[in-house]
C-alpha positions as CSV (number, residue, x, y, z in Angstrom):
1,X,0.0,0.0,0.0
2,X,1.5,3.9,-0.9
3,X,1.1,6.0,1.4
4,X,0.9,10.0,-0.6
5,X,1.6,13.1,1.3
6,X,0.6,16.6,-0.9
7,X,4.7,17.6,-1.3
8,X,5.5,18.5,-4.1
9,X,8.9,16.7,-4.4
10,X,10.1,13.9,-6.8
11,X,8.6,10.5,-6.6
12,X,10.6,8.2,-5.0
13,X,8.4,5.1,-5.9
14,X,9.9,3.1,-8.9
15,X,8.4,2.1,-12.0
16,X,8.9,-1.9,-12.2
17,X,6.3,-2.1,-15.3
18,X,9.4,-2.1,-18.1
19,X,11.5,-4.1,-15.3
20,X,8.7,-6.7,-15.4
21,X,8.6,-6.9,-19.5
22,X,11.8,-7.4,-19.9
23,X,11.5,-10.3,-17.3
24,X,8.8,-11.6,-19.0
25,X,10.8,-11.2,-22.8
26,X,14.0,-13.3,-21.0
27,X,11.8,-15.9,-19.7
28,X,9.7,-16.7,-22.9
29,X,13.4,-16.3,-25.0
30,X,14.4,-19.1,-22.3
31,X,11.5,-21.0,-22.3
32,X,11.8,-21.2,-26.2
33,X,15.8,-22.3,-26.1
34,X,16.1,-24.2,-23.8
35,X,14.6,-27.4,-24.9
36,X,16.9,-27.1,-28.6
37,X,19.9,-27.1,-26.4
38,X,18.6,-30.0,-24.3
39,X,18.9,-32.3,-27.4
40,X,22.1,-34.2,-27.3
41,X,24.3,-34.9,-30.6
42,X,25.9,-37.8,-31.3
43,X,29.6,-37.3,-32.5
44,X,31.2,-40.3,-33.9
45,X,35.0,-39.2,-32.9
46,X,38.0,-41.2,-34.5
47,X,39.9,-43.7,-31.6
48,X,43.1,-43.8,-31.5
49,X,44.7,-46.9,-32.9
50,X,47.2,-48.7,-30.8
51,X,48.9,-50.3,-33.3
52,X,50.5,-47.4,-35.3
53,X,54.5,-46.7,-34.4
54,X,55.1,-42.8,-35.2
55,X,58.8,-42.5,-36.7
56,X,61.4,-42.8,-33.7
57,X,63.0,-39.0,-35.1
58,X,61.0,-37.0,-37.5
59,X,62.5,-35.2,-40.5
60,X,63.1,-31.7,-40.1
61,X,61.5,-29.6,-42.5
62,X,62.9,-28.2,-45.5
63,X,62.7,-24.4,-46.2
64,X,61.6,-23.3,-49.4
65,X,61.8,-19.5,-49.3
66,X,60.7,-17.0,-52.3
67,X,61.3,-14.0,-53.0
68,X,59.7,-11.5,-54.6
69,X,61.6,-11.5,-57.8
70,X,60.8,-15.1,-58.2
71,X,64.4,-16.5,-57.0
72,X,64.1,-20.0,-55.0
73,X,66.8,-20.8,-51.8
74,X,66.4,-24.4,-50.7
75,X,67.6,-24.2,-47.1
76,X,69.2,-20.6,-47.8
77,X,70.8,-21.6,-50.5
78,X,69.6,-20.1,-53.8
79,X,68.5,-22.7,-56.2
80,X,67.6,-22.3,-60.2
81,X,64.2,-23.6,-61.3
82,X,65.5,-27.2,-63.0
83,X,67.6,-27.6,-59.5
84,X,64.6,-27.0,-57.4
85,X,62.6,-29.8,-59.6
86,X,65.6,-32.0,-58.7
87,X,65.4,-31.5,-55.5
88,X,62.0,-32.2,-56.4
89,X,62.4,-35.6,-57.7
90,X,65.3,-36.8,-54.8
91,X,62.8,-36.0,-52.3
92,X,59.9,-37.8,-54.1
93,X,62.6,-41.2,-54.2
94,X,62.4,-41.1,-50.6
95,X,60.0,-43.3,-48.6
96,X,59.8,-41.1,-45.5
97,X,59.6,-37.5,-47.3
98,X,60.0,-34.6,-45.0
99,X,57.4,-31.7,-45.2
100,X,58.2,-28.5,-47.5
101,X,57.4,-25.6,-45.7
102,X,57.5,-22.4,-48.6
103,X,57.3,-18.8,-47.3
104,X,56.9,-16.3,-49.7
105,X,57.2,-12.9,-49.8
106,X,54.0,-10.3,-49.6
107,X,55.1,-9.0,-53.0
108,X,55.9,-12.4,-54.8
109,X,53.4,-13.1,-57.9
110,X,51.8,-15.8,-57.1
111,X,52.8,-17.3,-60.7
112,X,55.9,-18.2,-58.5
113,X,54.1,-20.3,-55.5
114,X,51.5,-21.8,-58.2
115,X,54.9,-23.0,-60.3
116,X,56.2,-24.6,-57.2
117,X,53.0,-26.4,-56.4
118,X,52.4,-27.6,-59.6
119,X,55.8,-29.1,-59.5
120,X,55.9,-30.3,-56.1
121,X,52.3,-32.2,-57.4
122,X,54.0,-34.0,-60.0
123,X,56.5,-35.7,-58.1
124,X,53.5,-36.6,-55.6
125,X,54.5,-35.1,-52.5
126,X,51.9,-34.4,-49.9
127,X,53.8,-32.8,-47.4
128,X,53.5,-29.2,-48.3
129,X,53.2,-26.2,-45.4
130,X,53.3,-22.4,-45.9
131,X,54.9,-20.5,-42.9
132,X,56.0,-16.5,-42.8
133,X,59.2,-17.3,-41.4
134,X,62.0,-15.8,-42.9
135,X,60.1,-12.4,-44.0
């Protein structure tokens, strides 16, 4: 019960109407959700398999770097185009093939990257990172 006295000062009472709504808003949003996040998914995740032996010492990665002129270094050493494809090919002879991590330069065309893929794809390697180390 509110009491009112005839002075004509600010109301001190507050308005809980808008407080209310927006309670109300919250608990239908809730009411709605709720049940769509109560639904469980199944994931079918991959088990490990005990019998696979990972190499004793992994290969360490070789460093293809390019710059923007389009000149290769294997390693920082600069290579020519038909030694980088036989670099290539010795690396595609080997069973265990060691990953080719390429870093290019911002400015390279990417003719040059796009060469060195297509190469690296016809000798079959898979291994193939990009990293920005180097520049």
């Amino acid at each position: 019960m509110a009491f009112t006295t005839n002075s004509s000062g600010p109301m001190a009472d507050i308005n809980v109407t808008p407080l209310v709504d927006v309670m109300l808003v919250l608990l239908i949003i809730f009411m709605i959700t709720a049940p769509v996040l109560a639904h469980r998914i199944k994931v079918d995740l991959p088990q490990p398999n005990p019998n696979v032996i990972n190499p004793p010492n992994p290969l360490d990665p070789i460093h293809l770097k390019i710059d923007q002129s389009g000149a290769f270094y294997w390693n920082g050493t600069p290579v020519d185009e038909p030694g980088l494809k036989a670099q290539l090919a010795v690396i595609a002879q080997q069973t265990n093939q060691p990953e080719i991590q390429i870093a290019a330069d911002d400015a390279t065309a990417y003719q040059y990257v796009a060469q060195v893929l297509a190469d690296a794809k016809s000798y079959n390697l898979t291994k193939i990172g990009f990293t920005d180390q180097g520049y």
